[in-house]
FIVOSE-283526 format. One record per residue (C-alpha): residue number from 1; chain; x negated, y, z negated; residue in one letter. Coordinates in steps of 0.25 Angstrom, whole numbers, always signed. Example, Ala and Ser with C-alpha at 12.3 -4.5 7.8 and 13.67 -1.06 7.14 Angstrom:
% residues 2
REC,nr,kette,u,v,w,rest
REC,1,A,-49,-18,-31,A
REC,2,A,-55,-4,-29,S
***
This chain:
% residues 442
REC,nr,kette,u,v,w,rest
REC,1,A,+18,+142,+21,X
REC,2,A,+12,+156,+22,X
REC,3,A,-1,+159,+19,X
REC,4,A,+4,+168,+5,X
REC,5,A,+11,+157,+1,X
REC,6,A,+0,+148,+3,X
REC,7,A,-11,+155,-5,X
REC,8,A,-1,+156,-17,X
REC,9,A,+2,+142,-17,X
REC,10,A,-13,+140,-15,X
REC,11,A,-18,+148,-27,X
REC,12,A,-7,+135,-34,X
REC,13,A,-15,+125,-28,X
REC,14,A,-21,+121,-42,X
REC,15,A,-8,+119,-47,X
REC,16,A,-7,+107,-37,X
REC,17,A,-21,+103,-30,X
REC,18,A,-28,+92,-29,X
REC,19,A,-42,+88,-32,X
REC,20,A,-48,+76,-26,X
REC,21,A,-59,+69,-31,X
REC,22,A,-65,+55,-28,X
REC,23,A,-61,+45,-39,X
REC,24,A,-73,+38,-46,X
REC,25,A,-77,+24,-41,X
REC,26,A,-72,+19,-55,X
REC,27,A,-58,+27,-53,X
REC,28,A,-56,+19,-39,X
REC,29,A,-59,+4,-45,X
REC,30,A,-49,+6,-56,X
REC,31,A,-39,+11,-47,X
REC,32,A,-41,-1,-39,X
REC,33,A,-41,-10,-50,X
REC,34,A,-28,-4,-56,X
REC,35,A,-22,-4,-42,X
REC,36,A,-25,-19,-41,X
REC,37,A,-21,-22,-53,X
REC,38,A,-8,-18,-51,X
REC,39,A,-6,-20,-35,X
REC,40,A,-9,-28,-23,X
REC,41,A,-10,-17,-11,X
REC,42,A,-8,-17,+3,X
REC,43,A,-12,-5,+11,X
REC,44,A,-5,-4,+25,X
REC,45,A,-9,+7,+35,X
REC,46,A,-20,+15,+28,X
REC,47,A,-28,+13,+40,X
REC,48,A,-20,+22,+49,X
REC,49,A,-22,+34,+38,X
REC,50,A,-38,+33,+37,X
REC,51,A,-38,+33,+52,X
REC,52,A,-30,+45,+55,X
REC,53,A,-38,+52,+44,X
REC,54,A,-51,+46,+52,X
REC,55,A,-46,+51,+66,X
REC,56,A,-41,+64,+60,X
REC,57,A,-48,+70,+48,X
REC,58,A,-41,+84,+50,X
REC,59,A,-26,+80,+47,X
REC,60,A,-19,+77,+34,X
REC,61,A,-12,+67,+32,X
REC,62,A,-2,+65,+21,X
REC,63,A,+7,+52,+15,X
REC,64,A,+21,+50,+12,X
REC,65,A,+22,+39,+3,X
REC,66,A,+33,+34,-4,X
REC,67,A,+32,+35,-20,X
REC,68,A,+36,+24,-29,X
REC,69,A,+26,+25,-40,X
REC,70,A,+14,+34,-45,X
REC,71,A,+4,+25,-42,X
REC,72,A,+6,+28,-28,X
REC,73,A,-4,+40,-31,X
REC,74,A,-15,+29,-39,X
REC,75,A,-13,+20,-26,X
REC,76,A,-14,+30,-16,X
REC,77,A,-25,+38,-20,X
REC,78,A,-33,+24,-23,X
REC,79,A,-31,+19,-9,X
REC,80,A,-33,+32,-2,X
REC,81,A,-46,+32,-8,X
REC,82,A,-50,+20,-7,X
REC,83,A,-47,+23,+9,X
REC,84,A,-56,+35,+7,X
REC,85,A,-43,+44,+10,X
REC,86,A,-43,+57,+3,X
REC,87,A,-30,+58,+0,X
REC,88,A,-21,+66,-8,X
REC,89,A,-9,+64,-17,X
REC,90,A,+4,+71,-21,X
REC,91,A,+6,+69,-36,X
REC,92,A,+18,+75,-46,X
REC,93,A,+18,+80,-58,X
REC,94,A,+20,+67,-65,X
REC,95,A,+6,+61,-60,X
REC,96,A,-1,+76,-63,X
REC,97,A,+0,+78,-78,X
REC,98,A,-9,+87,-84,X
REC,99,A,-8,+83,-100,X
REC,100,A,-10,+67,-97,X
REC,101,A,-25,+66,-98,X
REC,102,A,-29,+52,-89,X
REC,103,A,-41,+49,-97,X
REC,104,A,-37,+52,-111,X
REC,105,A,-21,+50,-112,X
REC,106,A,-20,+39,-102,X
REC,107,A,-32,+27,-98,X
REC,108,A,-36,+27,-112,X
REC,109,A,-23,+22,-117,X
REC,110,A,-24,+13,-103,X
REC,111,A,-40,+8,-104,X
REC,112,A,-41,+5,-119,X
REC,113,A,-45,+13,-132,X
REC,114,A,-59,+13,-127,X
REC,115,A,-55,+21,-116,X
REC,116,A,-52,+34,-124,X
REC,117,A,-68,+34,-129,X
REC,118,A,-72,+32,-115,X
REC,119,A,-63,+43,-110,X
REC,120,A,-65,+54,-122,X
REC,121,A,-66,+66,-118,X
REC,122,A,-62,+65,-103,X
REC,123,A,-50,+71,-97,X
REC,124,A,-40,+71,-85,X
REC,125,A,-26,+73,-83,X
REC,126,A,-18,+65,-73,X
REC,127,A,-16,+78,-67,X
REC,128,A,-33,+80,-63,X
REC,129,A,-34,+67,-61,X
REC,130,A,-24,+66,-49,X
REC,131,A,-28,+79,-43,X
REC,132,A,-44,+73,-44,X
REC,133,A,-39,+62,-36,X
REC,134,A,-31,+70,-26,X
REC,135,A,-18,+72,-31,X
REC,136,A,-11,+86,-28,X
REC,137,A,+1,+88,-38,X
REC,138,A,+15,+91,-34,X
REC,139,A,+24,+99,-43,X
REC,140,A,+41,+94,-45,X
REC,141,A,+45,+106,-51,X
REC,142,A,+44,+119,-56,X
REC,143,A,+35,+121,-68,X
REC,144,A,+25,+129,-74,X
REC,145,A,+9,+130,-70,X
REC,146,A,-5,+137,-74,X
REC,147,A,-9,+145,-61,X
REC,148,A,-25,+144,-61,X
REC,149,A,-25,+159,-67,X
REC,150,A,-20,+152,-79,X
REC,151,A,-5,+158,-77,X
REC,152,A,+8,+150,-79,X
REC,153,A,+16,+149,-67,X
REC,154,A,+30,+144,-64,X
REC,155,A,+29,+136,-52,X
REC,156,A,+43,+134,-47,X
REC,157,A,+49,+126,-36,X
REC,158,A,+46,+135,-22,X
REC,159,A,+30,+136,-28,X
REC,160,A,+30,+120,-29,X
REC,161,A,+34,+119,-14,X
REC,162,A,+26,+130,-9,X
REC,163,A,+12,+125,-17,X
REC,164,A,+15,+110,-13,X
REC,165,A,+16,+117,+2,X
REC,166,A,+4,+123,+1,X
REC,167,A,-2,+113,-4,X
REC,168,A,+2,+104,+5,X
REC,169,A,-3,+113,+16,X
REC,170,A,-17,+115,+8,X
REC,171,A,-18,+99,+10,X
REC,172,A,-16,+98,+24,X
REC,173,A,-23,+109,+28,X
REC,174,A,-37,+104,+21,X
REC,175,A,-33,+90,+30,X
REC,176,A,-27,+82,+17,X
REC,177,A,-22,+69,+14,X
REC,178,A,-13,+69,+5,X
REC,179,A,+1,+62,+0,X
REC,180,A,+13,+67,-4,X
REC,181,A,+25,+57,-9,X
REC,182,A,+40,+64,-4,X
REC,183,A,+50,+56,-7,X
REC,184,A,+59,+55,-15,X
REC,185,A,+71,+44,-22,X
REC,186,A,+84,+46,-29,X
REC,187,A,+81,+48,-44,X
REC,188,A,+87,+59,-50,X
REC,189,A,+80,+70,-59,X
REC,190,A,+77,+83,-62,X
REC,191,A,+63,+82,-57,X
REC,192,A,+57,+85,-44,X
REC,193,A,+69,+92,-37,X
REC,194,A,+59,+102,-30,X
REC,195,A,+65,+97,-17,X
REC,196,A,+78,+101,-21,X
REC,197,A,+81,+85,-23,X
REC,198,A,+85,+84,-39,X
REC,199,A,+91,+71,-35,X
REC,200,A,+80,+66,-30,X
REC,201,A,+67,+62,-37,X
REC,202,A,+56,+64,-26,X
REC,203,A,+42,+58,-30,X
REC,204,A,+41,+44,-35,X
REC,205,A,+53,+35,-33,X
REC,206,A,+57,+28,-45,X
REC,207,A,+69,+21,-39,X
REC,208,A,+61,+14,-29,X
REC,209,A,+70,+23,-18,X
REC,210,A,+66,+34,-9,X
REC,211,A,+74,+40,-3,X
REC,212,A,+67,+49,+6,X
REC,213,A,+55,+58,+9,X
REC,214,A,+56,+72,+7,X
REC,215,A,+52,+81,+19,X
REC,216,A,+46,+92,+12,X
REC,217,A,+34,+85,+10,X
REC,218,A,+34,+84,+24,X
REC,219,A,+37,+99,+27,X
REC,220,A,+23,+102,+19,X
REC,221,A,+15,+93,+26,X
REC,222,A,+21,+99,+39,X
REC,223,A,+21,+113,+36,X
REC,224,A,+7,+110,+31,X
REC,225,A,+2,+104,+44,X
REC,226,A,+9,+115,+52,X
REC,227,A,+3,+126,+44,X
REC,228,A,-12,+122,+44,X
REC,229,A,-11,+115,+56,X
REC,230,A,-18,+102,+52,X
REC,231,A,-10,+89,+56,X
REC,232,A,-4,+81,+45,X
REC,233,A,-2,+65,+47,X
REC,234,A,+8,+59,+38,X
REC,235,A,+8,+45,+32,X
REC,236,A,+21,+37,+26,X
REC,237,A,+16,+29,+14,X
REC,238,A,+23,+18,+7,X
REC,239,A,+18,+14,-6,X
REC,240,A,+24,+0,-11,X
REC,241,A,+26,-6,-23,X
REC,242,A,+30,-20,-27,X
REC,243,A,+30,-15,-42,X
REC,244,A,+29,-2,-45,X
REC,245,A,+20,+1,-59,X
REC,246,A,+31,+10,-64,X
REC,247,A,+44,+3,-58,X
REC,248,A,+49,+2,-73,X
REC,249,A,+45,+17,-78,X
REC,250,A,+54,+23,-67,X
REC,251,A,+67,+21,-76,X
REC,252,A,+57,+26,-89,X
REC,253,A,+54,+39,-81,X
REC,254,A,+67,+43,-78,X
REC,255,A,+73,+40,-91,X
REC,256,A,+59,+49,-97,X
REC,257,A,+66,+60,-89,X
REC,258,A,+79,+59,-93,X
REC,259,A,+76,+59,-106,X
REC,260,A,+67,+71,-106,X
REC,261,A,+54,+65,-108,X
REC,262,A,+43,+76,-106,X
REC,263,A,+36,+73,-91,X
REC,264,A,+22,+71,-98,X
REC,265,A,+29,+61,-104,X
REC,266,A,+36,+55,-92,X
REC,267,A,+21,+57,-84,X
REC,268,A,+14,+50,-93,X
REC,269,A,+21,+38,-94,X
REC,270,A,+24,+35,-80,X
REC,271,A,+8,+37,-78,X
REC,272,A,+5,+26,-90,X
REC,273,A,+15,+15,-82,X
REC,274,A,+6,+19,-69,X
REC,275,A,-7,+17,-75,X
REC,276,A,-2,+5,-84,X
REC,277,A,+4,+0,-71,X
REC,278,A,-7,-3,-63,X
REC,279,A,-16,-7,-76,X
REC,280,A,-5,-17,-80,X
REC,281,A,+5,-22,-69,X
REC,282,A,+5,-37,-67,X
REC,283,A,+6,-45,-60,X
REC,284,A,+0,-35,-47,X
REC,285,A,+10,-30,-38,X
REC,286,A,+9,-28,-23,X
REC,287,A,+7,-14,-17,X
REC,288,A,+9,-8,-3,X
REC,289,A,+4,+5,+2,X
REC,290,A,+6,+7,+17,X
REC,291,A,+4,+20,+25,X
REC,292,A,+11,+24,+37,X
REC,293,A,+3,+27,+52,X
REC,294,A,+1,+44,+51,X
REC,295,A,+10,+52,+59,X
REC,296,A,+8,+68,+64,X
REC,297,A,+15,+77,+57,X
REC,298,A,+21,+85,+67,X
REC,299,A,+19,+98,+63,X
REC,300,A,+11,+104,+75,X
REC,301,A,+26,+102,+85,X
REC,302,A,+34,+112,+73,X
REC,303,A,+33,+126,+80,X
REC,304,A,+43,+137,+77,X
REC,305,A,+55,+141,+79,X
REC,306,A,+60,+134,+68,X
REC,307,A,+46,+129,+62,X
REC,308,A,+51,+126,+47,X
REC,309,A,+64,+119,+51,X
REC,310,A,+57,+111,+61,X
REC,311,A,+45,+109,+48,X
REC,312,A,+58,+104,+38,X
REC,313,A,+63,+95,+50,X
REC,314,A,+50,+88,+54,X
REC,315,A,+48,+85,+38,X
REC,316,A,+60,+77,+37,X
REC,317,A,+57,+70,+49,X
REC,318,A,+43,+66,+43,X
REC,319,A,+48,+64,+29,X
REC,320,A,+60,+54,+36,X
REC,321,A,+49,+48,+44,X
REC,322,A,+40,+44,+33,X
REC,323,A,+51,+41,+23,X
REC,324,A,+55,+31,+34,X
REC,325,A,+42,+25,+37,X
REC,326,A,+38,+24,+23,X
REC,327,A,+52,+17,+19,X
REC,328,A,+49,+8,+31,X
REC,329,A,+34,+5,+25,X
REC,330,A,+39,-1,+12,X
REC,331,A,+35,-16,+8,X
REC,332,A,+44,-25,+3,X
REC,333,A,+41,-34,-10,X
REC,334,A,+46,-46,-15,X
REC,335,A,+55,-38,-26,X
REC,336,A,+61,-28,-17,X
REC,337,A,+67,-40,-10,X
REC,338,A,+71,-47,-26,X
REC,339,A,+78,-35,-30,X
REC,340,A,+84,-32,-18,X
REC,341,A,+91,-44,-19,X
REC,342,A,+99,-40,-33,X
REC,343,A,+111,-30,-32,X
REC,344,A,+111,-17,-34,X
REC,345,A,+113,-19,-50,X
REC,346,A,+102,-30,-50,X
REC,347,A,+112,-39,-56,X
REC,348,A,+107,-54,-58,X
REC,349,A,+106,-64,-46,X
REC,350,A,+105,-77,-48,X
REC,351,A,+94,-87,-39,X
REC,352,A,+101,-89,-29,X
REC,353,A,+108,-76,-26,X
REC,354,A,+94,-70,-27,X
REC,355,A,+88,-79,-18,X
REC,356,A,+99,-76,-8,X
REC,357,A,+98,-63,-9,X
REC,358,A,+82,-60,-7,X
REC,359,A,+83,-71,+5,X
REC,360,A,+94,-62,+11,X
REC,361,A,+83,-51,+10,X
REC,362,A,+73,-59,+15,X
REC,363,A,+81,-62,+29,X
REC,364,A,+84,-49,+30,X
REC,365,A,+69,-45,+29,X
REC,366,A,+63,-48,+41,X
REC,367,A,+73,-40,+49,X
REC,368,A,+74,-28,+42,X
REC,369,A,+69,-16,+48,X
REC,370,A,+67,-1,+42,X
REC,371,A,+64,+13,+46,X
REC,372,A,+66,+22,+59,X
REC,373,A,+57,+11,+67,X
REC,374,A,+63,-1,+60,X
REC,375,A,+52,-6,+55,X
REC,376,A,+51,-22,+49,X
REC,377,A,+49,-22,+35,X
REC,378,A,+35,-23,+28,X
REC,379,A,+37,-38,+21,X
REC,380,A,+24,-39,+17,X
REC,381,A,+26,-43,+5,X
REC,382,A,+36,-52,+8,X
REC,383,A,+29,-61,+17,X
REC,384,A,+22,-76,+15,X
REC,385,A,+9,-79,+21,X
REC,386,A,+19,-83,+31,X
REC,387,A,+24,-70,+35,X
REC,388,A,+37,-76,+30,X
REC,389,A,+45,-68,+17,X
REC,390,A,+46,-75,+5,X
REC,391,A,+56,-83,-1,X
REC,392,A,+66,-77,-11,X
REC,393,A,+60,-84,-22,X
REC,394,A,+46,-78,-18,X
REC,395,A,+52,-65,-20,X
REC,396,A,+59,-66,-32,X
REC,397,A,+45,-74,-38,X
REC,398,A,+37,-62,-32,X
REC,399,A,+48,-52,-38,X
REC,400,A,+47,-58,-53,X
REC,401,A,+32,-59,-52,X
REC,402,A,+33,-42,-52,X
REC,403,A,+43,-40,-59,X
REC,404,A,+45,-51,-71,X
REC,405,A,+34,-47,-79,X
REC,406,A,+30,-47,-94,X
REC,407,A,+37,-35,-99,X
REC,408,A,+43,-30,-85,X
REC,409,A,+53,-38,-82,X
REC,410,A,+63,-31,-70,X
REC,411,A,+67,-45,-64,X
REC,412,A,+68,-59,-67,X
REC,413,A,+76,-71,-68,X
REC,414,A,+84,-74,-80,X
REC,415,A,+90,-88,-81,X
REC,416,A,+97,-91,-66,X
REC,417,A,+98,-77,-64,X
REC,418,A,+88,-65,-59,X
REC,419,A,+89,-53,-66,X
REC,420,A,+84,-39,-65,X
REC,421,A,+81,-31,-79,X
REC,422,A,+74,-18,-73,X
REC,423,A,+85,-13,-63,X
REC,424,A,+76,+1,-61,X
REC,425,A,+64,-8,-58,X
REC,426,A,+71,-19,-47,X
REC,427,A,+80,-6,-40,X
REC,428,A,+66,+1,-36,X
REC,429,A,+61,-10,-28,X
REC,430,A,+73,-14,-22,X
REC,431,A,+75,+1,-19,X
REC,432,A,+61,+1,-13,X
REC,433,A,+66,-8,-1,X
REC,434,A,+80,-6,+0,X
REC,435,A,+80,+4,+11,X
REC,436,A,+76,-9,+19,X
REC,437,A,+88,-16,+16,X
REC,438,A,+99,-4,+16,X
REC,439,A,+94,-4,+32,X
REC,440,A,+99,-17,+34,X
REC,441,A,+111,-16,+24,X
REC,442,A,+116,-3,+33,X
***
């Protein structure tokens, strides 16, 4: 980026920046307890981020993780710092909304009436709260802004991507860590077509696919790196759910749009299912967060002739790589085996059909492999004290435990049959392992 560019772009900075803060002691133990509340966690390979960040405090490092629900952004940031990781996080236009106050408009109506007396007279938007805590925004789309001489300014689709590259650049030369979510699944909309992808909806998945990571993320960090020569490591994520708090809203959302709901609208309910989500999911579902080992970006072997092809080829190698190794990371739960058994129209199955069907999965199991090291699959959840998988009746037990609940029924038996009454909901988690079982089908 040239240095003119740079200093424009930089005088925007306000637009997007981040500003973090430590969270209060009293902040952290009700994250926790919301966290718990809702999830059972397991952390795989954190270790090998706090040591590269020991060994090497003067590079950045930024994650790549996979996006099936915004609360990736409350458990992220809550683990990280509760690792002491200063770290931090892309957000979107639908997490920083400037007219929702957090304090007045939302926990009241959470925590009580006696919450509103306690509160009076104190403010903050979701918007300052996620930038307090370290949350750098990114904009989708062309729009309006106040400048910080108090001008309106029409930011259009090149500004975004040279204010997000600048930015990026910003973070990497003061040694940040920070994360950024690129991919992307196959939803179609209107929204978010600043990639010049308007069939694809890139952010958070709400079919449960994702298709792919999008290099340009990449290019920035790469360009970035090249630029202020600092070295950037970068870390695959994969964020797991075995029930995600808004698996039912995703059908809600997009029927919102396609209606012509206002997106304050749209925002504010999607953020009430979060917050209600870990305040109320029952019973408490199991959680996987686990972090790929660093690897060197290599910007330092990219020399000209040729420089920005050879930047654009070397981002679609790095956004392959950790799409792969993040897709190969992936858990698998009791229901992705459960609805994985039914057809693609989830049509009924009677006992013994389904019984057949999830032991031919279990068999296959144990073999499979995934991803450009063929790696054996994370079963974790699957396994016995034994080390052995569960029976197909385990899994079905397991699977109605989670999803036949008081008010949220997706799944359940109805006389000799089992039937499937929230198609949306069972397609996401059979989606979030089917790339296992399309290896072996091919």
């Amino acid at each position: 980026m040239k240095q003119q560019l740079y200093e424009k772009m930089e005088s925007m900075f306000h637009l997007i920046a981040h500003d973090y803060q430590p969270a209060t002691p009293l902040e952290i133990l009700c994250t926790q307890l919301a966290r718990g509340n809702a999830f059972d966690m397991r952390v795989v390979g954190l270790e090998g981020v706090r040591r590269l960040r020991s060994q090497d405090p003067d590079c950045a490092i930024t994650f790549k993780p996979n996006h099936l629900s915004e609360a990736d952004f409350i458990l992220l940031t809550l683990l990280f710092r509760e690792n002491q990781l200063r770290v931090l996080i892309e957000g979107g236009a639908n997490l920083f909304i400037e007219d929702i106050d957090l304090l007045q408009d939302v926990l009241p109506d959470m925590m009580g009436p006696g919450a509103k007396q306690w509160l009076e007279n104190r403010h903050m938007s979701m918007a300052q709260y996620l930038t307090r805590r370290g949350s750098f925004k990114v904009y989708r789309e062309p729009q309006k802004v106040t400048l910080e001489n108090g001008e309106e300014h029409d930011l259009n689709r090149k500004e975004i991507l040279s204010l997000t590259r600048a930015y990026r650049y910003h973070l990497v030369k003061q040694k940040s860590m920070y994360v950024t979510f690129p991919g992307y699944s196959p939803v179609k909309t209107g929204l978010l077509d600043i990639l010049k992808k308007n069939e694809m909806k890139t952010g958070r998945s709400y079919t449960g696919q994702i298709e792919g990571f999008h290099h340009l993320p990449f290019q920035m960090d790469i360009e970035a790196s090249l630029f202020s020569t600092t070295k950037v490591y970068i870390v695959d994520v994969n964020i797991a759910y075995e029930k995600i708090l808004e698996d039912e809203l995703f059908a809600e959302l997009a029927r919102l749009h396609d209606i012509g709901k206002s997106k304050k609208e749209i925002y504010a309910q999607d953020l009430d299912y979060i917050l209600r989500g870990f305040l109320g999911q029952r019973p408490t579902a199991n959680l996987s967060i686990k972090f790929g080992e660093p690897r060197l970006v290599p910007a330092a072997a990219l020399k000209d002739p040729f420089l920005t092809r050879k930047i654009k080829n070397s981002a679609h190698e790095q956004a392959a790589r950790s799409y792969d190794t993040v897709m190969t990371m992936q858990p698998i739960f009791p229901a992705n085996i459960y609805f994985s058994a039914f057809d693609a129209n989830f049509n009924r199955l009677g006992e013994h059909v389904l019984l057949e069907r999830i032991n031919n999965l279990r068999q296959q199991l144990p073999n499979l492999t995934y991803g450009r090291d063929n790696r054996p699959l994370d079963l974790h959840y699957l396994l016995d004290y034994n080390h052995q998988i569960i029976s197909a009746n385990e899994i079905i037990n397991r699977t109605l435990r989670l999803f036949n609940t008081p008010g949220h029924i997706t799944t359940t038996r109805d006389g000799d049959m089992f039937a499937v009454y929230n198609k949306d909901v069972a397609s996401q988690y059979r989606n979030h392992t089917a790339h296992f079982f399309k290896t072996q089908a091919r």
